[in-house]
LOPANU-47166 format. One line per 5 residues: number of its first residue (from 1); their letters; for each residue x, y, z of C-alpha. Coordinates in Angstrom, 1 decimal, decimal comma, padded with zeros to 4 digits, m for minus. Layout:
! LOPANU-47166
NUM> A> X:Y:Z ~ ... $
! end
This chain:
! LOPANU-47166
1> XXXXX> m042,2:m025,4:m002,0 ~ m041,4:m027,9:000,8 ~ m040,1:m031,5:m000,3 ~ m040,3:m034,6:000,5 ~ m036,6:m035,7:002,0 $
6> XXXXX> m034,7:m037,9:000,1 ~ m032,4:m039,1:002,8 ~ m034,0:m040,7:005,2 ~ m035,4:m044,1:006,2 ~ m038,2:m045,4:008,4 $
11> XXXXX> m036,7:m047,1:011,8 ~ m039,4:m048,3:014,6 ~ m042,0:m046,4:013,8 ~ m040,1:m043,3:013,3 ~ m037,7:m041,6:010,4 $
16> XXXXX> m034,1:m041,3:010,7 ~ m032,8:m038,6:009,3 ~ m029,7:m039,8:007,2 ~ m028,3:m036,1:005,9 ~ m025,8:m035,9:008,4 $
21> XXXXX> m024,0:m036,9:011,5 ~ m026,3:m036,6:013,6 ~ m028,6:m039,2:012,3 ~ m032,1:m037,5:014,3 ~ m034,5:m040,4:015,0 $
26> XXXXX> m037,9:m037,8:014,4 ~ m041,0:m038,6:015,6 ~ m044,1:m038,1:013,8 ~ m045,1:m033,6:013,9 ~ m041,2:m033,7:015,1 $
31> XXXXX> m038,4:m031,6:013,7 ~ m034,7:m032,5:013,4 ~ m031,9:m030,7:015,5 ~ m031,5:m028,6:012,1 ~ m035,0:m027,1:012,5 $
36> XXXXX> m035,7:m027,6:009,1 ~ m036,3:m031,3:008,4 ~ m039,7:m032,5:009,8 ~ m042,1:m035,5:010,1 ~ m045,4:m035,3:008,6 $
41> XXXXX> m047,9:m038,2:007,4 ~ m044,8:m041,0:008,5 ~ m042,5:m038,9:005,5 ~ m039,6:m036,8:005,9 ~ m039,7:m033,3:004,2 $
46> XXXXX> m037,1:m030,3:003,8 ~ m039,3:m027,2:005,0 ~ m036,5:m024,8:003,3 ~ m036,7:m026,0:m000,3 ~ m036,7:m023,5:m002,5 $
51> XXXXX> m037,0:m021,0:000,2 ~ m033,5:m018,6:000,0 ~ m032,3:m016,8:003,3 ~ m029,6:m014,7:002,0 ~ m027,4:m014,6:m001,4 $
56> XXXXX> m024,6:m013,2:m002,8 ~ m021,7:m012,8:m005,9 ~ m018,5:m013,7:m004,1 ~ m015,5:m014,2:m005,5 ~ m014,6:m018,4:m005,2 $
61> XXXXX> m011,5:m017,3:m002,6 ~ m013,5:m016,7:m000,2 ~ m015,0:m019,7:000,4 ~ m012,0:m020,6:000,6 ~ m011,3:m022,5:m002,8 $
66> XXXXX> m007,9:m020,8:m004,2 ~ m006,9:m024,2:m006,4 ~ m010,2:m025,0:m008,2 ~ m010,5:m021,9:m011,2 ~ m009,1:m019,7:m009,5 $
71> XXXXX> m010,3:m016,3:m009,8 ~ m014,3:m017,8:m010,7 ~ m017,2:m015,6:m009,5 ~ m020,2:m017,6:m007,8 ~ m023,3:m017,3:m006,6 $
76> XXXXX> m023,6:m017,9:m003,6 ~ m026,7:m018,6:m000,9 ~ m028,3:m020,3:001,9 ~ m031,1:m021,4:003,4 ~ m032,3:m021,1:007,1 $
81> XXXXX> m031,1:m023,7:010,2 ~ m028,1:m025,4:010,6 ~ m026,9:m029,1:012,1 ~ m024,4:m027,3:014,6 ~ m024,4:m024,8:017,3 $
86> XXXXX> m021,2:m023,0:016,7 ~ m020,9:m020,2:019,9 ~ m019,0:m018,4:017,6 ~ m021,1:m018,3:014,0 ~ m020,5:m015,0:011,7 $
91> XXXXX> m023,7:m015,7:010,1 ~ m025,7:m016,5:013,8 ~ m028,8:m015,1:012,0 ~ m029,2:m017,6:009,7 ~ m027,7:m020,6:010,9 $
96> XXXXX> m029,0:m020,3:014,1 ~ m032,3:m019,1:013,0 ~ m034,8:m022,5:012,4 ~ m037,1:m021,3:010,8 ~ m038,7:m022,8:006,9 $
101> XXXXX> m038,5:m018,9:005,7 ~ m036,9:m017,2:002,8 ~ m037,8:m015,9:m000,3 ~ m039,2:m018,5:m002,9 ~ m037,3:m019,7:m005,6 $
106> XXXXX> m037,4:m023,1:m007,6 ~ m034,0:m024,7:m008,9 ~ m034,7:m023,3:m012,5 ~ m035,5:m019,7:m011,2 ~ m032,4:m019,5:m009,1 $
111> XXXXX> m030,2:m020,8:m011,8 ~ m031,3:m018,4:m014,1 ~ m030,6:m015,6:m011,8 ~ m027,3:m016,5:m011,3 ~ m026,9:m016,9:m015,1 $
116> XXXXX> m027,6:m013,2:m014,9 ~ m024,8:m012,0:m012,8 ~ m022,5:m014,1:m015,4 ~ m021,2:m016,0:m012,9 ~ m018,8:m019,1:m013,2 $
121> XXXXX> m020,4:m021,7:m010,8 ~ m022,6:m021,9:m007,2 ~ m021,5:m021,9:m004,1 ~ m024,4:m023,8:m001,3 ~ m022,5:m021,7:001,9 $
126> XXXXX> m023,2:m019,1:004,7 ~ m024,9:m022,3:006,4 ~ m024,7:m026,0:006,2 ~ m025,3:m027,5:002,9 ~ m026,0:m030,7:004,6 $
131> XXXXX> m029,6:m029,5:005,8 ~ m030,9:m028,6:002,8 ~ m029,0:m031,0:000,3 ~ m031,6:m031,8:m001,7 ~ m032,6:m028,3:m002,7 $
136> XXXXX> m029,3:m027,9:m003,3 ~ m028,9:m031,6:m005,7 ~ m031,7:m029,9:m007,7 ~ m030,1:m026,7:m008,1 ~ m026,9:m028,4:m009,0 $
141> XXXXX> m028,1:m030,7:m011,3 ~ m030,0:m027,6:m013,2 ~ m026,5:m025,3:m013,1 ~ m024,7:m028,2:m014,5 ~ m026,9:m028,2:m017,8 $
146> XXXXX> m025,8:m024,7:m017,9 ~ m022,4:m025,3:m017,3 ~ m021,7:m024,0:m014,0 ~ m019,8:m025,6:m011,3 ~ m021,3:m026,6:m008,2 $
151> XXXXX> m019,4:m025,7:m005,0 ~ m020,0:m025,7:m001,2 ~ m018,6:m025,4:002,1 ~ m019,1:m027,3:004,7 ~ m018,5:m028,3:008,5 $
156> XXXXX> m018,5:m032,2:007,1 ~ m020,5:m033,4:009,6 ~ m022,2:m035,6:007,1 ~ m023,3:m039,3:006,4 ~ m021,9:m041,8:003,2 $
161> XXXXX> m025,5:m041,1:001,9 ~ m024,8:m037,5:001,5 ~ m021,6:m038,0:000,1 ~ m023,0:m040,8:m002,5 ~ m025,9:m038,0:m003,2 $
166> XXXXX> m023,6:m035,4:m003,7 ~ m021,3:m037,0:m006,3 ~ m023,7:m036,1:m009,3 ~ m023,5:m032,6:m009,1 ~ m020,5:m031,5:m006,5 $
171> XXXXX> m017,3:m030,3:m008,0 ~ m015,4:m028,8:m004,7 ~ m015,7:m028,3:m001,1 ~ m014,4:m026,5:001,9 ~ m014,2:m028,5:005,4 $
176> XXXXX> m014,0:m026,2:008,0 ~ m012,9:m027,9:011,2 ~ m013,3:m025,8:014,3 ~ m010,7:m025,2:017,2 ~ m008,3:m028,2:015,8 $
181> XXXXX> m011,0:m030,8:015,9 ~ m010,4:m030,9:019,5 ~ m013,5:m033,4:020,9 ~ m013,7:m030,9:023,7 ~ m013,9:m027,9:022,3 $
186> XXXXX> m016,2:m029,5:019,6 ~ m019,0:m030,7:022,0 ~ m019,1:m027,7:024,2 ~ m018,5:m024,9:021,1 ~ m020,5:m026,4:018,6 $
191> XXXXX> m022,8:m029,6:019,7 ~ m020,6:m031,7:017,5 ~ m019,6:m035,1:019,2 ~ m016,3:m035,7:017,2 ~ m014,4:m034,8:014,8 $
196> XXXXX> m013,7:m038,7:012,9 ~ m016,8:m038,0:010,8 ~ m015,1:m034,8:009,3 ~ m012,3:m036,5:008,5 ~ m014,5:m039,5:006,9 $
201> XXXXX> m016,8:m037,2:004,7 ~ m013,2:m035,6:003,3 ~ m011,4:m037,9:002,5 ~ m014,2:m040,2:001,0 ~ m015,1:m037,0:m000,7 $
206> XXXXX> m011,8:m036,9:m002,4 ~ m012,0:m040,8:m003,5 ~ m015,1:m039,3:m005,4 ~ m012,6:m037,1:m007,6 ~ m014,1:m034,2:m005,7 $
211> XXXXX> m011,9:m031,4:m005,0 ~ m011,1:m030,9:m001,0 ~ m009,8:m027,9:000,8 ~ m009,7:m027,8:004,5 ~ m009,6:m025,0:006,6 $
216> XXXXX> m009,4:m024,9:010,3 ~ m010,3:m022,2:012,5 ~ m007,8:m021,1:015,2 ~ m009,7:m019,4:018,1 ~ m007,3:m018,5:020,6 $
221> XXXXX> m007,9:m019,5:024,5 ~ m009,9:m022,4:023,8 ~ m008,9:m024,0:020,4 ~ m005,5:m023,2:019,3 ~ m003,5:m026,1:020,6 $
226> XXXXX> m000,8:m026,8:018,9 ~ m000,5:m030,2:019,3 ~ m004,2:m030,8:018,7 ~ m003,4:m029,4:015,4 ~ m000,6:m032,0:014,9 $
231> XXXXX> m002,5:m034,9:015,8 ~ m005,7:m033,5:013,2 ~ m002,8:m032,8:010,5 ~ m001,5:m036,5:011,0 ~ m004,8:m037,6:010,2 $
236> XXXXX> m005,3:m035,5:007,3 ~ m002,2:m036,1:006,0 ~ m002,5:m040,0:006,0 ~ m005,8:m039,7:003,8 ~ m005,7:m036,7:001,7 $
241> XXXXX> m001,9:m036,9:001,3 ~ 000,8:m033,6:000,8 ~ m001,6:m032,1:m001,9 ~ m004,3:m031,4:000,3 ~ m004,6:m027,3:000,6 $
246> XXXXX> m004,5:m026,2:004,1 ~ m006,2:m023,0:005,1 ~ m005,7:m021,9:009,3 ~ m008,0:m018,9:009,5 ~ m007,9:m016,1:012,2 $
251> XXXXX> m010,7:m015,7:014,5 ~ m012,7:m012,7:015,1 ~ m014,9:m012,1:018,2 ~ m018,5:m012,9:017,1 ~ m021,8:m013,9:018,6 $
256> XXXXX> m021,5:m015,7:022,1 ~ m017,8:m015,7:022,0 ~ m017,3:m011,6:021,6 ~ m015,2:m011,4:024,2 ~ m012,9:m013,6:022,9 $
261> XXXXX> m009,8:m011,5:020,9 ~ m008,9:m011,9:017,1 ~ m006,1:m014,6:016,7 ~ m002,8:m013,3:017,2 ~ m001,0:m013,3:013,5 $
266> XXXXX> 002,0:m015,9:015,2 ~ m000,6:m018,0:016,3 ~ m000,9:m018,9:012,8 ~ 002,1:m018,5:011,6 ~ 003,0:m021,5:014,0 $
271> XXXXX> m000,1:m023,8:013,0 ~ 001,6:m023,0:008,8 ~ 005,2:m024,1:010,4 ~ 003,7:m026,9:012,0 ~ 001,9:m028,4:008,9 $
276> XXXXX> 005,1:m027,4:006,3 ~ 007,0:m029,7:008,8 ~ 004,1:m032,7:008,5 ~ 004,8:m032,4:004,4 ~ 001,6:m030,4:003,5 $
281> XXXXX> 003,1:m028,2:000,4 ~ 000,1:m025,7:000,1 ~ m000,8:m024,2:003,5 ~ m002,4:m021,1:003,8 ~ m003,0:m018,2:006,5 $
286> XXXXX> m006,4:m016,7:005,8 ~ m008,3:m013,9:007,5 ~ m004,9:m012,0:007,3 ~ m004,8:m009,8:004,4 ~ m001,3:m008,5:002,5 $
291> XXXXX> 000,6:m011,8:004,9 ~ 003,0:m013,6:002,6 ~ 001,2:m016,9:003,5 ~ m001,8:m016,0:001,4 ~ 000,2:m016,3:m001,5 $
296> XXXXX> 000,8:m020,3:m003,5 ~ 004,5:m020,9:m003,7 ~ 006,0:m023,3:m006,1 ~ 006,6:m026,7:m004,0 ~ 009,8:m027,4:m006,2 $
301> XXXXX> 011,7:m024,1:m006,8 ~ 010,0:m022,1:m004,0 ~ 009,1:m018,8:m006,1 ~ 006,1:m017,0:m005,9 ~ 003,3:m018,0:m008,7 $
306> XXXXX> 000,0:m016,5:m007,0 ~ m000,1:m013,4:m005,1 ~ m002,8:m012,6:m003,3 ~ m004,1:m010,0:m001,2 ~ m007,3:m011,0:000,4 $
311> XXXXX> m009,6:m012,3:m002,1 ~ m007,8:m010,7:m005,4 ~ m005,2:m012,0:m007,2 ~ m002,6:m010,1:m008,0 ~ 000,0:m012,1:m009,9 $
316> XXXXX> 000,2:m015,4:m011,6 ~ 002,7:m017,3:m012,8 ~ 001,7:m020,6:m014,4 ~ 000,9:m021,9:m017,6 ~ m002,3:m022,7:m019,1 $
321> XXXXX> m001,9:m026,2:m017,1 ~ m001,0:m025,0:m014,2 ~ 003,0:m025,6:m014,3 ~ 005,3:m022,9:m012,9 ~ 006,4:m020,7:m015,4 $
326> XXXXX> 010,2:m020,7:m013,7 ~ 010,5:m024,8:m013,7 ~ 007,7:m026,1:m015,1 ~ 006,6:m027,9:m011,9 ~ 002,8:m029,2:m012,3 $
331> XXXXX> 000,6:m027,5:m009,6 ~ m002,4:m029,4:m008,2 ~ m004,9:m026,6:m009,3 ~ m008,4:m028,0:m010,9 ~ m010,0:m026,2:m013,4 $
336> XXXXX> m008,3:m022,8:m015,2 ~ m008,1:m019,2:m014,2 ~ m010,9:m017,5:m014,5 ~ m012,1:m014,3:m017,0 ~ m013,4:m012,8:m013,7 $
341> XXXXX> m009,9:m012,7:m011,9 ~ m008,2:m008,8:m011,6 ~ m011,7:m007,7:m012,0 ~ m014,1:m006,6:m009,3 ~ m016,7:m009,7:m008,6 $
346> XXXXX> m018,6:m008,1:m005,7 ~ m022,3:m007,3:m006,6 ~ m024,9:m007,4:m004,3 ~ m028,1:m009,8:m005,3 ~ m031,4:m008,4:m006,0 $
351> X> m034,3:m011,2:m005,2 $
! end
């Protein structure tokens, strides 16, 4: 099923590649840094289209998305390769696997198994969306004529093509930032150059009327600087604004950084501090199941209207539109809570 490219243009004799940062300049029988975007016959193509690495029903926290319909189920899958290098990648095997494998699915097949599972939206996750972006535009485009949502999450290390692409089917996304989007620990941890194109794809992402959450993962040793973190939060602040949910994430050891320990819990309870003092209202801890900072607090009277423990919610407090039941404060939440939530939304994928 491989594709012709859609973003890409022709530049001296070569293509450059215009789905993300990284902007490869491919020569012809060449393939991109991904491993999954080639040159053939002076044309770009997307060697994983329709071709499905892994999949999976997940519940939409753990993405995480905890204020777009709350509560949803979603499919969620990948393909193979990935536009980063991440020493520390859970899912290693696929993202760091380039490889045009998978099993073989066009847009209508996999839409109609995920209609199957009864699911409220996608999710394009477990590697970067921006790779295979086209495979994903057609799949979106085909779950939106079955009204499902279209989510993914992301590392944001995209171009304003991809985000121009994405705004017909795209409904949410999580931006994961790594280490504080600390330009040191972002070229030597994960091949990334910088972390102003992050920051670019969110918050033009957001002028779009797309619905942003960022997270950012705190590794301790190398990336949990504190003020890092208030210098990436400043930014973040001045274009997403207060709204903007903020998710720190604890680290565990994985792939070339095992030796590495989990995050200690203060860690993160000082990066939350740090961003309730910068004006964010929704921050979250995340990785950290039963801690009172998975939970969303009313910005106005303070009381608890989600509880959470890990993925599940376990309480809610606010109306139909999302206002506190105890002042009637409006919450920025998109969407409504789902008919999934209190009910189990794990199910393994049979393709």
């Amino acid at each position: 099923m491989t594709k012709e490219a859609v973003l890409y243009k022709k530049e001296d004799g070569r293509i450059r590649c215009l789905a993300c940062a990284r902007k490869c300049l491919i020569g012809e029988g060449q393939v991109g840094f991904c491993g999954v975007r080639s040159v053939r016959n002076g044309k770009l193509y997307l060697d994983v289209y329709g071709k499905i690495a892994a999949a999976h029903i997940d519940p939409i926290e753990k993405k995480p998305l905890v204020h777009f319909n709350p509560g949803s189920k979603v499919f969620s899958f990948s393909t193979y390769g990935c536009n980063w290098m991440c020493m520390y990648c859970q899912n290693y095997d696929i993202s760091q696997r380039r490889k045009a494998e998978g099993v073989e699915l066009s847009p209508e097949e996999i839409v109609e198994l995920a209609m199957g599972y009864d699911v409220d939206g996608m999710t394009y996750t477990y590697n970067e969306p921006a790779i295979f972006s086209e495979f994903a535009h057609d799949v979106g485009i085909v779950a939106k004529r079955y009204g499902l949502f279209n989510t993914m999450v992301s590392n944001g290390y995209w171009t304003p093509n991809l985000v121009d692409y994405v705004k017909d089917f795209l409904d949410a996304v999580t931006i994961d930032f790594k280490g504080n989007g600390e330009q040191k620990f972002l070229r030597r941890y994960t091949g990334a150059t910088s972390a102003e194109p992050i920051i670019e794809t969110a918050s033009e992402l957001s002028k779009k009327g797309i619905h942003v959450e960022i997270t950012d993962l705190i590794i301790p040793q190398i990336g949990d600087d504190l003020q890092a973190a208030k210098q990436l939060l400043t930014k973040l602040y001045d274009q997403l604004g207060a709204d903007i949910p903020i998710h720190f994430l604890r680290f565990h050891p994985d792939y070339k950084l095992n030796y590495i320990p989990w995050t200690p819990v203060e860690t993160l309870e000082r990066h939350y501090k740090l961003a309730k003092e910068l004006g964010f209202k929704f921050v979250y801890v995340g990785n950290v199941p039963g801690h009172p900072y998975e939970n969303t607090y009313c910005p106005n009277c303070g009381n608890l209207v989600i509880r959470r423990y890990s993925f599940d919610i376990l309480e809610w407090h606010l109306t139909e539109d999302m206002r506190c039941k105890f002042c009637g404060y409006k919450l920025p939440i998109r969407g409504k809570l789902s008919r999934h939530a209190f009910k189990e939304r794990f199910e393994p994928v049979f393709i």
